[in-house]
PDB file of N, CA, C and O in Angstrom:
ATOM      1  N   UNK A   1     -29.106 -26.948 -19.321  1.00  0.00           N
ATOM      2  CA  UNK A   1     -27.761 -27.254 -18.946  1.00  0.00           C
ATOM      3  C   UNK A   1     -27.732 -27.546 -17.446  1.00  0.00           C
ATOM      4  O   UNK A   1     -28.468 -26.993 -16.629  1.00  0.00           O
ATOM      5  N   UNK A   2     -26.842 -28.434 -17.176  1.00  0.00           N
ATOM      6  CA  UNK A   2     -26.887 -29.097 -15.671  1.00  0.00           C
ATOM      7  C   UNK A   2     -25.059 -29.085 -15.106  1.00  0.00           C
ATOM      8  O   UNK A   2     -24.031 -29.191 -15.774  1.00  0.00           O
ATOM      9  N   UNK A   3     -25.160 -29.001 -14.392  1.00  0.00           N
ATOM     10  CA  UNK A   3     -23.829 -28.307 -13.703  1.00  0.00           C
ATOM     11  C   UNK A   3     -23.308 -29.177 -12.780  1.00  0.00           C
ATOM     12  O   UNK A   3     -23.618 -28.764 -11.663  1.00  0.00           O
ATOM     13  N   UNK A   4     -22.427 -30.556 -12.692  1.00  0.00           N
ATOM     14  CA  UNK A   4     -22.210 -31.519 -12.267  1.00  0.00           C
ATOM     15  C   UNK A   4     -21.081 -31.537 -11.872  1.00  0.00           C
ATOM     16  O   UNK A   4     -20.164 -31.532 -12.693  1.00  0.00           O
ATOM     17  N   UNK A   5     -20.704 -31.575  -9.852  1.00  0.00           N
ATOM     18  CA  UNK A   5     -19.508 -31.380  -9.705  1.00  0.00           C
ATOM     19  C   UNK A   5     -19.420 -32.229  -8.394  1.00  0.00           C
ATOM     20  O   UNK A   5     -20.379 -32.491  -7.668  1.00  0.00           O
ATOM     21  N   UNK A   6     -18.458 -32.517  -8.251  1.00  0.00           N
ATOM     22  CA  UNK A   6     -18.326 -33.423  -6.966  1.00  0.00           C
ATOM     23  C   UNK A   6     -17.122 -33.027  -6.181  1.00  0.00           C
ATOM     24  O   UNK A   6     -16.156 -32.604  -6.817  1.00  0.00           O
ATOM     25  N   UNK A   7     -17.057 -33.102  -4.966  1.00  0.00           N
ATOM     26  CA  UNK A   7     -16.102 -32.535  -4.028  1.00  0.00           C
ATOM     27  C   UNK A   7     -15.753 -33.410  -2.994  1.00  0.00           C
ATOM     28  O   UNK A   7     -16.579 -33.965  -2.269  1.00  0.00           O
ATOM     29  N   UNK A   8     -14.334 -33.560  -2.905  1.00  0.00           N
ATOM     30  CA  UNK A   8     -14.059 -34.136  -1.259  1.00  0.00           C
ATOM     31  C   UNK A   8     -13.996 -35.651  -1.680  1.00  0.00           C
ATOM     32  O   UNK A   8     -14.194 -36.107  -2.806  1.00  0.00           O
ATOM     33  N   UNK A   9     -13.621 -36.443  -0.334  1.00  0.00           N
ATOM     34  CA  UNK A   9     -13.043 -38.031  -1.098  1.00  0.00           C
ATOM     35  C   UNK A   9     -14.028 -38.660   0.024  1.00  0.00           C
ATOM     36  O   UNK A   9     -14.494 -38.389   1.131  1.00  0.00           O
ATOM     37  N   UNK A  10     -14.048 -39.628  -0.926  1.00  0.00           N
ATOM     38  CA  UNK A  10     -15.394 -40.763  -0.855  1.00  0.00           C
ATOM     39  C   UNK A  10     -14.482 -41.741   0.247  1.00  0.00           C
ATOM     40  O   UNK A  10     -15.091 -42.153   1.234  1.00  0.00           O
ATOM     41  N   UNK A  11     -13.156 -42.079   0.099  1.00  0.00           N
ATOM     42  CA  UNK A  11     -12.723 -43.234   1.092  1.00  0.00           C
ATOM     43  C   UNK A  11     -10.986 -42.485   1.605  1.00  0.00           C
ATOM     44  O   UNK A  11      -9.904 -42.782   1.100  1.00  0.00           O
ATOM     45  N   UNK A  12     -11.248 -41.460   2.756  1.00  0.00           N
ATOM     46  CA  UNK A  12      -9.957 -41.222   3.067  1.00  0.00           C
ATOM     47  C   UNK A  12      -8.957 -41.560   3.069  1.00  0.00           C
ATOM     48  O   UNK A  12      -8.023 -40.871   2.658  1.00  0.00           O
ATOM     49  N   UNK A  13      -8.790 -43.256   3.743  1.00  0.00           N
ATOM     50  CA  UNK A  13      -7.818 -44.080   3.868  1.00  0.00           C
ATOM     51  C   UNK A  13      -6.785 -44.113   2.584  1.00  0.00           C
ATOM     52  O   UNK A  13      -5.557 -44.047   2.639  1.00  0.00           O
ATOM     53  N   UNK A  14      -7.626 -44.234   1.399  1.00  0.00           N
ATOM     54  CA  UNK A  14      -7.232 -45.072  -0.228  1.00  0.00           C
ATOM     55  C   UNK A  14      -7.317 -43.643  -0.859  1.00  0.00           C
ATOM     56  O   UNK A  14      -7.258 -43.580  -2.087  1.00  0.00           O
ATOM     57  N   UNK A  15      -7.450 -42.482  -0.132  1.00  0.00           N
ATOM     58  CA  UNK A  15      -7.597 -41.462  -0.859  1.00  0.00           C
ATOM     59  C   UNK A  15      -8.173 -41.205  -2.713  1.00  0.00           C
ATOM     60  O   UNK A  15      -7.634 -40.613  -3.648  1.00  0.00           O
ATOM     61  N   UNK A  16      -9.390 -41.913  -2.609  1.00  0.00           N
ATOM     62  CA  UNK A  16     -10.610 -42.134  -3.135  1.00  0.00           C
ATOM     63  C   UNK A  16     -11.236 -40.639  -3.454  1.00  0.00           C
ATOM     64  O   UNK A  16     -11.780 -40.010  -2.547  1.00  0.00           O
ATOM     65  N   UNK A  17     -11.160 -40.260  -4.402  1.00  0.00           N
ATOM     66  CA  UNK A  17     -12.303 -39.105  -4.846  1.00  0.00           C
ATOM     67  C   UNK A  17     -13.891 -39.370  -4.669  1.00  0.00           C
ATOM     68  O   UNK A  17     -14.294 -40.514  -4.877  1.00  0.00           O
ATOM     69  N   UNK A  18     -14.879 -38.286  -4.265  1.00  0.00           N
ATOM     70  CA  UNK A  18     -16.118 -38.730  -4.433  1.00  0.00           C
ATOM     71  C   UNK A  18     -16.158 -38.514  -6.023  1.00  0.00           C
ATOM     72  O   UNK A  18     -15.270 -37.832  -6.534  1.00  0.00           O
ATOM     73  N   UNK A  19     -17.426 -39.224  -7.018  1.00  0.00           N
ATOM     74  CA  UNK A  19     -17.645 -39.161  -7.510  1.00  0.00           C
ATOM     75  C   UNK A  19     -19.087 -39.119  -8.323  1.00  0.00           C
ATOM     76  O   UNK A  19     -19.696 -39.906  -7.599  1.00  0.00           O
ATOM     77  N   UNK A  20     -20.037 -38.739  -9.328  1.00  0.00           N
ATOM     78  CA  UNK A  20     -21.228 -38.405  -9.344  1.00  0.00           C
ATOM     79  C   UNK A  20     -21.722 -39.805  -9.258  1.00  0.00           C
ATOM     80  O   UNK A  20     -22.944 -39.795  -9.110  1.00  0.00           O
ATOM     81  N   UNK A  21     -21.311 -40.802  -9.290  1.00  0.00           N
ATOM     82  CA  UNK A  21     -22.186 -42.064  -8.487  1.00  0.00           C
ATOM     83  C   UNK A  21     -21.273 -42.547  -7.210  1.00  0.00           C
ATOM     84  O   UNK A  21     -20.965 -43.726  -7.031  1.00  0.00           O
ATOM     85  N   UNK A  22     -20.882 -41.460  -6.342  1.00  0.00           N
ATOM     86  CA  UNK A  22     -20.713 -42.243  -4.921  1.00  0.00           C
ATOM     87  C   UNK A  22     -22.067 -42.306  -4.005  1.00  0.00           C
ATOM     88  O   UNK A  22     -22.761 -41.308  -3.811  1.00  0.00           O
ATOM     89  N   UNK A  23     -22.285 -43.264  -3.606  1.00  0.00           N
ATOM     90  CA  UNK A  23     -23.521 -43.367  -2.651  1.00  0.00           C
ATOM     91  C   UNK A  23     -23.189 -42.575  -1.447  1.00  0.00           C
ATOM     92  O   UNK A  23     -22.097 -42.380  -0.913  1.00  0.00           O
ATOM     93  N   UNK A  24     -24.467 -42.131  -1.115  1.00  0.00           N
ATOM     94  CA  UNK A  24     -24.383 -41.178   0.322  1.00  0.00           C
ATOM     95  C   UNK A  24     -25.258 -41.592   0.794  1.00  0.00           C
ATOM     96  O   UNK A  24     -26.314 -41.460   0.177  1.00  0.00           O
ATOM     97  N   UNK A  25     -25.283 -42.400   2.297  1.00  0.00           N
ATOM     98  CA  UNK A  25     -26.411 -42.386   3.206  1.00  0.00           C
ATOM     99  C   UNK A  25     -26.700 -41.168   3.495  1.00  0.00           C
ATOM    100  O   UNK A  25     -25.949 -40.195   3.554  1.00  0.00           O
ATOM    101  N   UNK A  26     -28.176 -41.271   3.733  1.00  0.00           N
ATOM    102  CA  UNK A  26     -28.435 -39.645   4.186  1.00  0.00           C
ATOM    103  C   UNK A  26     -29.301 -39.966   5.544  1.00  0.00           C
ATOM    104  O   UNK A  26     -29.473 -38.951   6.219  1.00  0.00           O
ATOM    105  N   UNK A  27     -29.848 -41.084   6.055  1.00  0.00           N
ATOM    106  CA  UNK A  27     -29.922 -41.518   7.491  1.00  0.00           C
ATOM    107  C   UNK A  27     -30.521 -40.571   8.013  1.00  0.00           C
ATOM    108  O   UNK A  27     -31.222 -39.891   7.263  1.00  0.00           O
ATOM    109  N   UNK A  28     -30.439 -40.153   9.686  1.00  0.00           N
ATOM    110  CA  UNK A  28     -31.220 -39.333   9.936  1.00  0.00           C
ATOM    111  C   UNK A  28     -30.926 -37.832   9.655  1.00  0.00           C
ATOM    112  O   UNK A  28     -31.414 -36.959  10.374  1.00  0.00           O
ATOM    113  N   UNK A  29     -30.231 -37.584   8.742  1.00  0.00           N
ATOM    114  CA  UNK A  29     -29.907 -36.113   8.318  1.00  0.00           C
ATOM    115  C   UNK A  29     -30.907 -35.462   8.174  1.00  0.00           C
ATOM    116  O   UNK A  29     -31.256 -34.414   8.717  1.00  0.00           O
ATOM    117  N   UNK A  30     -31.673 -36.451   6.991  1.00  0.00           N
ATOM    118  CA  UNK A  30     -33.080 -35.653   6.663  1.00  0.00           C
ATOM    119  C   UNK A  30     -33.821 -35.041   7.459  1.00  0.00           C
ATOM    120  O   UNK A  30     -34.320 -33.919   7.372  1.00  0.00           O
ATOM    121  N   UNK A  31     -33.912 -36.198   8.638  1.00  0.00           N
ATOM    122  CA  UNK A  31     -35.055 -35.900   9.567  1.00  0.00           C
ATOM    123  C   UNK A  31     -34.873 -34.604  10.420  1.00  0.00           C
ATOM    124  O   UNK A  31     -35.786 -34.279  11.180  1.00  0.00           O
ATOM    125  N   UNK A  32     -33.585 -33.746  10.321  1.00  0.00           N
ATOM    126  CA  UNK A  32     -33.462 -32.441  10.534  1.00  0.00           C
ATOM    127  C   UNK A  32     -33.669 -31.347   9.525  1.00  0.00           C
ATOM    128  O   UNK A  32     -34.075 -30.371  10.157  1.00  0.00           O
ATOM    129  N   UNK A  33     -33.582 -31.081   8.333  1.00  0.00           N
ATOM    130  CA  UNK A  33     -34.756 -30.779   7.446  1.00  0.00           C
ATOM    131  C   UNK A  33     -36.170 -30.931   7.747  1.00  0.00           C
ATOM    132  O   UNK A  33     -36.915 -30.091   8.252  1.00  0.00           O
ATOM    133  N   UNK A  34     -36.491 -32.334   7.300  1.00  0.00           N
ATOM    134  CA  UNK A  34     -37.846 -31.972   7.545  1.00  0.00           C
ATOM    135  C   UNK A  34     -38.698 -31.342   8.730  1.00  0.00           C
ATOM    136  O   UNK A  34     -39.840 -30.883   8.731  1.00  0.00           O
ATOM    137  N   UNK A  35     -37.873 -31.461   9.610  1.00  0.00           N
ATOM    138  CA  UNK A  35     -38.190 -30.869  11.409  1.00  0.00           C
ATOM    139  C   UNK A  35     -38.494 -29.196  11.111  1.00  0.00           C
ATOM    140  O   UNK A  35     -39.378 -28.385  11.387  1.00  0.00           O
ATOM    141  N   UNK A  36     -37.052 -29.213  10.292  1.00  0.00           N
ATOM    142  CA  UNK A  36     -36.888 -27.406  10.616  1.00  0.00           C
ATOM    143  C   UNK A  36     -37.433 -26.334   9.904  1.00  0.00           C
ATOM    144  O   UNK A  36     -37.563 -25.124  10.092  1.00  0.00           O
ATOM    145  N   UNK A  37     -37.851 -27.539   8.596  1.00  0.00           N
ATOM    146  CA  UNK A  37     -38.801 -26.362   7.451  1.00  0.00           C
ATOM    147  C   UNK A  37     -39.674 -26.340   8.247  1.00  0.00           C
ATOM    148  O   UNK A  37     -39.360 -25.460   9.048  1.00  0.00           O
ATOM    149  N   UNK A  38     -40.964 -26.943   8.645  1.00  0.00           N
ATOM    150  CA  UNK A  38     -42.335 -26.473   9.201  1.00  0.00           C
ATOM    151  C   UNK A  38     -41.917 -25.330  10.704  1.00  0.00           C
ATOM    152  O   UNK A  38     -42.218 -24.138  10.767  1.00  0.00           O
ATOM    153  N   UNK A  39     -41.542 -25.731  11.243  1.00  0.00           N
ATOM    154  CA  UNK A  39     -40.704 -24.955  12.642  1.00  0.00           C
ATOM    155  C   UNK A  39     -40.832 -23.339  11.883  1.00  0.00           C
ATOM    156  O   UNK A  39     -41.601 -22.393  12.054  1.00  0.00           O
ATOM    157  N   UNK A  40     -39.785 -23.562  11.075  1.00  0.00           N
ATOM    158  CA  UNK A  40     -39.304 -21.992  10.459  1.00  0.00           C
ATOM    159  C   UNK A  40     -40.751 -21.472   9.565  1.00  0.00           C
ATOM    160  O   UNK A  40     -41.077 -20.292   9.697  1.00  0.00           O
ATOM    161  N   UNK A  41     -41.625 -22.412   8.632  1.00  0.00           N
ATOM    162  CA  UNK A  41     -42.681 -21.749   8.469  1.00  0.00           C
ATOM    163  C   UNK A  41     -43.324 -20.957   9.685  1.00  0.00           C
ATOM    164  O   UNK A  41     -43.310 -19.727   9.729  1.00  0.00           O
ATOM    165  N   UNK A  42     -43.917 -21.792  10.716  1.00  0.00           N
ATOM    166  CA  UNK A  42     -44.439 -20.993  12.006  1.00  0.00           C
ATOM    167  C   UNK A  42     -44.175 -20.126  12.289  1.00  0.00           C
ATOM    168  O   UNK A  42     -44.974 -19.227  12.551  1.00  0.00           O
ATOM    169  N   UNK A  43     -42.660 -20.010  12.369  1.00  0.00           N
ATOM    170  CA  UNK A  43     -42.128 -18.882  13.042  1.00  0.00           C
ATOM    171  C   UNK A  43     -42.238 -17.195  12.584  1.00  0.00           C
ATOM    172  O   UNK A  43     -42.268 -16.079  13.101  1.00  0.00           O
ATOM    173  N   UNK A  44     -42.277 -17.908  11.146  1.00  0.00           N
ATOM    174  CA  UNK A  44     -42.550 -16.885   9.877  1.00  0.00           C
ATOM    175  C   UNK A  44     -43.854 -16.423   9.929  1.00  0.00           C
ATOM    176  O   UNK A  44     -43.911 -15.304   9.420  1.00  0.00           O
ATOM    177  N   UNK A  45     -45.404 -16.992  10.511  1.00  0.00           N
ATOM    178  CA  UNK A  45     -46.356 -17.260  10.776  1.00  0.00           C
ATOM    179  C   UNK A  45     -46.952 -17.588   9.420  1.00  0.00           C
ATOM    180  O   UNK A  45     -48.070 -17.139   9.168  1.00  0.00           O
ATOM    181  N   UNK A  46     -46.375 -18.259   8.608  1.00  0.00           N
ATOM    182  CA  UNK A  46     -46.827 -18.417   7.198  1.00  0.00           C
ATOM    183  C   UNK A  46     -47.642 -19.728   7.682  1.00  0.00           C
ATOM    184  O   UNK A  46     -48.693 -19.802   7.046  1.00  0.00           O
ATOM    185  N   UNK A  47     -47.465 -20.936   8.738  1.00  0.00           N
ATOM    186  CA  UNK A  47     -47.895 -22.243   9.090  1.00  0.00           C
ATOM    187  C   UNK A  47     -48.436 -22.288  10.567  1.00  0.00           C
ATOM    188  O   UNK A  47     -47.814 -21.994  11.588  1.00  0.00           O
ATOM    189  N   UNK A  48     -49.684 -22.705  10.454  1.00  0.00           N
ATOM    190  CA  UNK A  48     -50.205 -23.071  11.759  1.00  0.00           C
ATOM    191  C   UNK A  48     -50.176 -24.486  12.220  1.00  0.00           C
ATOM    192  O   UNK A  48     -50.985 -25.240  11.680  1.00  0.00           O
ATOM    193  N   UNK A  49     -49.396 -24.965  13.110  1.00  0.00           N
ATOM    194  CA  UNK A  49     -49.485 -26.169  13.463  1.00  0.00           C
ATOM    195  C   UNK A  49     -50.779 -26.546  13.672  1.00  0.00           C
ATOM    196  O   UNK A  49     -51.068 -27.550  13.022  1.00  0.00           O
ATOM    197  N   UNK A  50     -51.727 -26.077  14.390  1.00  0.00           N
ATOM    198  CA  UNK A  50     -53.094 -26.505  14.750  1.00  0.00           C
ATOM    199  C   UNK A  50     -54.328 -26.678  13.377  1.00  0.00           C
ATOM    200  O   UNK A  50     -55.482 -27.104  13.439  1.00  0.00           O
ATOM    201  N   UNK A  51     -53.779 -26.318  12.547  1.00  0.00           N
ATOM    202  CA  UNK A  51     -54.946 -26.094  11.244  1.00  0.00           C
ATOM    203  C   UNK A  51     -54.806 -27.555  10.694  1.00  0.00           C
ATOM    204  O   UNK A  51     -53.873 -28.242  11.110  1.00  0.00           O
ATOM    205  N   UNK A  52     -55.866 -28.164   9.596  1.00  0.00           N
ATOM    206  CA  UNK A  52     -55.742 -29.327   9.479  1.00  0.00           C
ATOM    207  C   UNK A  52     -54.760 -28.640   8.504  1.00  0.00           C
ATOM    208  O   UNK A  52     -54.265 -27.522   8.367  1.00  0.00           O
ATOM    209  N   UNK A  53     -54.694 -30.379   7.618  1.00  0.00           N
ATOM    210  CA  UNK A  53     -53.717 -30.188   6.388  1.00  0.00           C
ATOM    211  C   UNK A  53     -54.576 -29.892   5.371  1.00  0.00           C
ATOM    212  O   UNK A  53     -54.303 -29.255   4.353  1.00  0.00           O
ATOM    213  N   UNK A  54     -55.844 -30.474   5.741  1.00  0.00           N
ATOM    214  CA  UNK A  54     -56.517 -30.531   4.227  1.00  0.00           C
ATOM    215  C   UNK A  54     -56.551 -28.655   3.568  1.00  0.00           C
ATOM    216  O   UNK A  54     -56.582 -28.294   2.392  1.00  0.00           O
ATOM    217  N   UNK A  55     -56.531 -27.813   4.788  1.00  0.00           N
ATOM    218  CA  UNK A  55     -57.135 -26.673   4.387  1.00  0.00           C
ATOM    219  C   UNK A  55     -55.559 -25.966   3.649  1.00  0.00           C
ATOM    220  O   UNK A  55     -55.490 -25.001   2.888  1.00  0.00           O
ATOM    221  N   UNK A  56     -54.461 -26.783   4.158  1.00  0.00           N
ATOM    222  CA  UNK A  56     -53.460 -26.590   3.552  1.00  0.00           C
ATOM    223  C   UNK A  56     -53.073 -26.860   1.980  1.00  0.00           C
ATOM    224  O   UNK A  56     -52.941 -26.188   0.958  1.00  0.00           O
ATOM    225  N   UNK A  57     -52.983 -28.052   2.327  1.00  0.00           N
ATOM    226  CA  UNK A  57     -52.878 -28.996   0.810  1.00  0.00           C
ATOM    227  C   UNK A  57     -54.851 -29.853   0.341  1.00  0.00           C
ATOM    228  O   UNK A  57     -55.416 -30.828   0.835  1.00  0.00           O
ATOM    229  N   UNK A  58     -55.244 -28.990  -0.641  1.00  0.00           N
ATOM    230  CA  UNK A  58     -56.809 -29.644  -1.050  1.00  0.00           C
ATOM    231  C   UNK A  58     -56.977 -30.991  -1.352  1.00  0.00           C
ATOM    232  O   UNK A  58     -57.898 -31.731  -1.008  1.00  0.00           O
ATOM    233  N   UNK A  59     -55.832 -31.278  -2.144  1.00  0.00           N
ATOM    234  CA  UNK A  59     -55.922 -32.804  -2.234  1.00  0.00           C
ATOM    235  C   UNK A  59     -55.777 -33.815  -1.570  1.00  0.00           C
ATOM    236  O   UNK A  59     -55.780 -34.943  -2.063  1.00  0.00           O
ATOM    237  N   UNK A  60     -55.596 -33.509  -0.085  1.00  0.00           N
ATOM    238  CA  UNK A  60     -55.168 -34.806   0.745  1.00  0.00           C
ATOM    239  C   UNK A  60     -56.749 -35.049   1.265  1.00  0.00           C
ATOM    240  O   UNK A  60     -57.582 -34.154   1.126  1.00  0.00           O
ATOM    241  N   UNK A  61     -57.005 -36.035   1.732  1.00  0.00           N
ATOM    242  CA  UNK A  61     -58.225 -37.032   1.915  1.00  0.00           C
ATOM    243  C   UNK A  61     -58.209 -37.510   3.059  1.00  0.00           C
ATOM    244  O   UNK A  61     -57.578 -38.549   3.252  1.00  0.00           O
ATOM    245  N   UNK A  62     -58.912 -36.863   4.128  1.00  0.00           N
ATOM    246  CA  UNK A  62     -58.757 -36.782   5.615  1.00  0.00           C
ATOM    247  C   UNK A  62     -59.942 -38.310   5.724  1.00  0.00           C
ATOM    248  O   UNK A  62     -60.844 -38.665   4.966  1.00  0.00           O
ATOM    249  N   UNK A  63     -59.543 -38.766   6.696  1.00  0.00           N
ATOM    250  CA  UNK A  63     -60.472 -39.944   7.036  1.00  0.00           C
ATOM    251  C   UNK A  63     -61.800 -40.065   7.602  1.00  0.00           C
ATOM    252  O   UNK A  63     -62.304 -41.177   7.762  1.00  0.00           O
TER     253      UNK A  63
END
């Protein structure tokens, strides 16, 4: 079971509901995620910035 809900309006002006196919740029949003998970691993000391990846993830294929 999947739990499908949408909130808040897609076009203020026309007072427009969002809806489960309104498009959302997500632009550089992401790129604060992806910044802050590894950051917060470190901090946690679960991640060493200095270690390769391979010893991280086995399957990646260092050059």
């Amino acid at each position: 079971m999947v739990l499908s809900k949408t909130y808040g309006t897609a076009n203020l002006g026309y007072n427009i509901p969002n809806t489960n196919g309104t498009p959302f740029q997500f632009a550089s949003d992401t790129k604060l995620i992806a910044a802050t998970a590894p950051i917060t691993l470190v901090q946690e000391g679960k991640l060493d910035l200095q270690q390769k990846v391979r010893k991280v993830r086995a399957s990646v294929i260092e050059p």
